[in-house]
C-alpha positions in Angstrom: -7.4 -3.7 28.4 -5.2 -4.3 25.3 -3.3 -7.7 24.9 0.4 -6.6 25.2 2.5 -8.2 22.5 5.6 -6.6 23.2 6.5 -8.2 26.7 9.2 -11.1 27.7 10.4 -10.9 23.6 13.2 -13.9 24.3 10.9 -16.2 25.2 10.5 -17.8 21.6 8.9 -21.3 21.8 5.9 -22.4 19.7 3.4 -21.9 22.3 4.0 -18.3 22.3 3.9 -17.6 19.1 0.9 -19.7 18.6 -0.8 -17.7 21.5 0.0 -14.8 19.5 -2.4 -16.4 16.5 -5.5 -14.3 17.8 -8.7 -12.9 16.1 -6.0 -9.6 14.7 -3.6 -12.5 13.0 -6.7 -13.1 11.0 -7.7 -9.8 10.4 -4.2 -9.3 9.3 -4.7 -11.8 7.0 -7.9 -10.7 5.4 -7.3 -7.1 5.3 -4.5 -7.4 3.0 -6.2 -10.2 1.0 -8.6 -7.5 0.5 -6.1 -5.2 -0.3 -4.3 -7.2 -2.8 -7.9 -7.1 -4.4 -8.0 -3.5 -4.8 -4.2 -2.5 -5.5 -3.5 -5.5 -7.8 0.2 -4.8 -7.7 2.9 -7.1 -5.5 5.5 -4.0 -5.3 2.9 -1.4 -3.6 1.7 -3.9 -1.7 4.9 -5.0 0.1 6.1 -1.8 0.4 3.0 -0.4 2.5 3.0 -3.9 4.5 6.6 -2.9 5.5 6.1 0.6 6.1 3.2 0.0 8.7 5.7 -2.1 10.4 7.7 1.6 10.9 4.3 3.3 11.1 3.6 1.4 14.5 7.6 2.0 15.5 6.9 5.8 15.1 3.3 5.8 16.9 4.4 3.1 19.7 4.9 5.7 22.4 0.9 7.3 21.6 -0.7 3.5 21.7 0.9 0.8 23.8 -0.7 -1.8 21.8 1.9 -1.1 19.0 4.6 -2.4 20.7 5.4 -6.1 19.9 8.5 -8.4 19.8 10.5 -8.3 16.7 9.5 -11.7 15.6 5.7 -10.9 16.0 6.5 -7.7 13.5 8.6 -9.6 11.2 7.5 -13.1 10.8 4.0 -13.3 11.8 2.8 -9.9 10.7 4.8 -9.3 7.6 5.7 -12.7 6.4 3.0 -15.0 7.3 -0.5 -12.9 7.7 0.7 -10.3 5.2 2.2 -12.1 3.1 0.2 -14.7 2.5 -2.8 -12.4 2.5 -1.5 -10.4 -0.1 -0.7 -13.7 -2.3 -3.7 -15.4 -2.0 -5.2 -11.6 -3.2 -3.4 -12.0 -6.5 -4.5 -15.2 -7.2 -7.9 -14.3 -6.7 -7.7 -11.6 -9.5 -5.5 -14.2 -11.3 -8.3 -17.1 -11.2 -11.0 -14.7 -11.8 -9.4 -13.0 -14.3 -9.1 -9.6 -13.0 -7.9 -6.7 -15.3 -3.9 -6.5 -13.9 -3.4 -3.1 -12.4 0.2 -1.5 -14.2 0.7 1.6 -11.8 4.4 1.8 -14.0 3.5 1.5 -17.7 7.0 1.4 -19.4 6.5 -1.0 -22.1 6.9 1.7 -24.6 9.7 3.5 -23.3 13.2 1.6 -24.5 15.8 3.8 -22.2 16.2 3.2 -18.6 16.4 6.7 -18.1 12.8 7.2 -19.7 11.7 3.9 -18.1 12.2 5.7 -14.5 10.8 9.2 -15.8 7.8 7.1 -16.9 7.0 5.3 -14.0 7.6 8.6 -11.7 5.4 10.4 -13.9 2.9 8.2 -13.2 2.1 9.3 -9.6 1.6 13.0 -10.2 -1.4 13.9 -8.4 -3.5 16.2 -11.2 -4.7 19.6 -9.7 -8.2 19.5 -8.6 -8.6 23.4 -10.2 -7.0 24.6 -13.7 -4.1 25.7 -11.4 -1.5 22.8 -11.1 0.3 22.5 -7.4 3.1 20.5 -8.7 4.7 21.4 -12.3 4.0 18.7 -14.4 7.1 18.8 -16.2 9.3 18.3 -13.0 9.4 14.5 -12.7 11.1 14.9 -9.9 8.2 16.6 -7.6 6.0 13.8 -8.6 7.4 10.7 -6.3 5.7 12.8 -3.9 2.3 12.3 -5.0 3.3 8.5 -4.3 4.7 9.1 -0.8 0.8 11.3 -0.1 -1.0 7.8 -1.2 1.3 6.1 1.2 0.3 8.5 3.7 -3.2 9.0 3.4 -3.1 4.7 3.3 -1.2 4.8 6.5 -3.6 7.8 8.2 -6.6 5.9 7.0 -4.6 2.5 9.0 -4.0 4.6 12.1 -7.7 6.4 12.7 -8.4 2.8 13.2 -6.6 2.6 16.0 -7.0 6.1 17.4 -10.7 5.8 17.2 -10.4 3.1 19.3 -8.2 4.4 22.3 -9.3 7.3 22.2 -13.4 6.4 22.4 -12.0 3.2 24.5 -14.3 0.6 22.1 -12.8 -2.9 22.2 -12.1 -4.4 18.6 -15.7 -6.4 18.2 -17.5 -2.7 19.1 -20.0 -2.9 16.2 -19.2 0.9 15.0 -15.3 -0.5 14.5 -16.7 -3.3 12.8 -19.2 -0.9 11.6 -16.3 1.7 10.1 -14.6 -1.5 8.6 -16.8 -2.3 6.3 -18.1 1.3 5.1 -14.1 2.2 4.2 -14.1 -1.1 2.6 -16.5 0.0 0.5 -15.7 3.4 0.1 -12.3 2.8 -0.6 -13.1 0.1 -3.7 -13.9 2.1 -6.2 -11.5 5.2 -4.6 -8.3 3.3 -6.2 -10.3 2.3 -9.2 -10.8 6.3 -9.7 -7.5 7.0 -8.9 -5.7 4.3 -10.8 -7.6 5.7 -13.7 -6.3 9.2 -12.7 -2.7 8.3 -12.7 -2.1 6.7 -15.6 -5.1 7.6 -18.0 -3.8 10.9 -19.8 -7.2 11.8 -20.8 -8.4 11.8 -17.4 -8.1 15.3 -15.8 -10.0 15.2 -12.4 -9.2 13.0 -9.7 -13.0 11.2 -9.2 -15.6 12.2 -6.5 -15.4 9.0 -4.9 -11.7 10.0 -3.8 -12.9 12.8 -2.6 -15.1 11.3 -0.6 -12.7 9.3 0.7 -10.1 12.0 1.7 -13.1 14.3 3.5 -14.0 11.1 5.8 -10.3 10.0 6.6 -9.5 14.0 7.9 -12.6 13.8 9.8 -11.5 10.9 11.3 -8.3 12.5 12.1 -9.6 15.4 13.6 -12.0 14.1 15.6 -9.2 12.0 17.0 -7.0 14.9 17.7 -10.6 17.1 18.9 -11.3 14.5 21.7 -7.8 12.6 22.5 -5.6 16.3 23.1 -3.8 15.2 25.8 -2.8 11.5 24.2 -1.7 13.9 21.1 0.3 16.1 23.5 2.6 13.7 24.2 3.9 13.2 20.4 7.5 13.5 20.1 8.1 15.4 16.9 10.9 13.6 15.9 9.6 10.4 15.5 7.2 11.8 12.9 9.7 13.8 10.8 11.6 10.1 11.0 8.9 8.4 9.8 7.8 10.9 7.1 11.6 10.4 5.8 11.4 7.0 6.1 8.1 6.6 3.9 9.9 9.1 1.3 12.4 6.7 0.8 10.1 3.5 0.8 8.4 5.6 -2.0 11.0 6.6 -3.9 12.4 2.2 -3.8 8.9 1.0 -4.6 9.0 3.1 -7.9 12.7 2.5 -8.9 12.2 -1.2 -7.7 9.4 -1.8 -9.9 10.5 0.1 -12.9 13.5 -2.6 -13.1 11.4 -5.5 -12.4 8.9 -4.1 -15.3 12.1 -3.5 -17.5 13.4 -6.9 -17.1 10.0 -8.9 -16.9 9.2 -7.0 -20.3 12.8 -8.1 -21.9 12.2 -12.1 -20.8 9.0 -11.8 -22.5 10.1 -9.9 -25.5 13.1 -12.7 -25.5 10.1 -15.5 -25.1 8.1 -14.0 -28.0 11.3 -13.8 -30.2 12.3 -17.0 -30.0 8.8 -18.8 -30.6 8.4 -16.6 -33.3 11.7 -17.6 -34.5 10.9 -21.4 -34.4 7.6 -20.9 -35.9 9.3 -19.3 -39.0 12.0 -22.1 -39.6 9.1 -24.6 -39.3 7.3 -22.6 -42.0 10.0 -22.7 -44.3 10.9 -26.2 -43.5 6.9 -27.2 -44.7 7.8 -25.3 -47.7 11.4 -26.9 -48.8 
């Protein structure tokens, strides 16, 4: 039986929560250090930390195991195993030397206006045929190609879970160890191919190793559904159009958030560059007087 995390919530003393540092704290911990490594980019990384927080709100009344106190959610979860997961991540690619991931390249673009167009335009899913789904000129159809990777994240996060219930496998079952480890690796180079696909122009296709990806995570899902009918049965409808709205609008901040942290990162460093190129020139012409 599943630990229940969501019981006797006012009881808040440090025994508690330490008893609530188990085996999934640290796989809290290394799963988004992991991810850090593959997304590279503190916005997107926050934002689907935060949004699986909602995810399990929406899903609590289909697995039990969601529910937990709000301090569990909050502090330990997001804060603490996420957050410093997702840190440590970073500097990893920072120490090593990682090639930094810009999902909103808008160093080019002066105008806020095109800043924003920019960075929505970056997460336009290309057509995987000559016919395009979603009109390329219609910036404002593509923030959904960013809510779909926060979706198919989030799908990928729940088969996890639904696997297990539904095939009643406790969490050190070697196939859910097993399955850990092959998405890991599947999912690598997956958001290397698609990185390249949303913000190389020249690249047209969306790569076979996202494909590969996608088939396995709606098998997943399906077999859930196939063999778990009666847990699915009891899915209030409302909760998931809730939750779809919600990730829409977590989608839709994550862009506009990062365009203005890229537009005034970019305008400290301009300012930076100015003024030591600035110094550098009246020390030139000081040698020369």
């Amino acid at each position: 039986m599943d630990k229940e995390y969501g019981v006797n919530c006012s009881d808040i003393t440090l025994e508690r929560i330490w008893s609530h540092v188990d085996v999934f704290a640290v796989g809290h911990y290394l799963g988004w250090l992991f991810k850090a490594l593959l997304v590279r980019h503190m916005g997107i990384l926050w934002a689907i930390s935060c949004m699986w927080e909602i995810t399990e709100i929406a899903f609590a009344h289909l697995l039990p195991n969601f529910i937990e106190c709000w301090w569990d959610a909050i502090v330990l979860d997001v804060i603490v195993c996420n957050g410093f997961g997702i840190w440590c991540g970073l500097k990893i690619c920072q120490i090593l030397e990682m090639r930094e991931y810009r999902w909103a390249g808008i160093k080019d673009i002066h105008s806020t206006t095109g800043k924003i167009k920019r960075a929505v335009l970056q997460f336009t899913p290309e057509s995987w045929t000559s016919v395009r789904w979603l009109d390329p000129k219609c910036s404002y159809m593509r923030i959904i190609a960013l809510m779909q990777l926060v979706i198919f994240w989030q799908t990928s996060e729940l088969n996890t879970f639904f696997l297990k219930h539904v095939f009643e496998m406790p969490p050190n079952h070697p196939l859910v160890i097993g399955r850990l480890i092959l998405i890991g690796v599947i999912v690598a180079p997956s958001v290397r191919q698609y990185y390249s696909y949303v913000t190389d122009t020249t690249c047209k296709r969306v790569g076979t190793q996202c494909w590969v990806y996608g088939c396995i995570m709606v098998a997943e899902a399906l077999l859930c559904i196939k063999h778990g009918r009666e847990l699915f049965e009891r899915t209030q409808a409302l909760n998931i159009i809730i939750w779809l709205c919600i990730m829409f609008i977590v989608s839709m901040g994550c862009v506009i958030g990062c365009v203005m942290w890229h537009k005034y990162y970019d305008m400290a460093e301009e300012i930076v560059t100015s003024s030591n190129q600035d110094g550098d020139h009246a020390v030139i012409q000081k040698k020369h007087k």
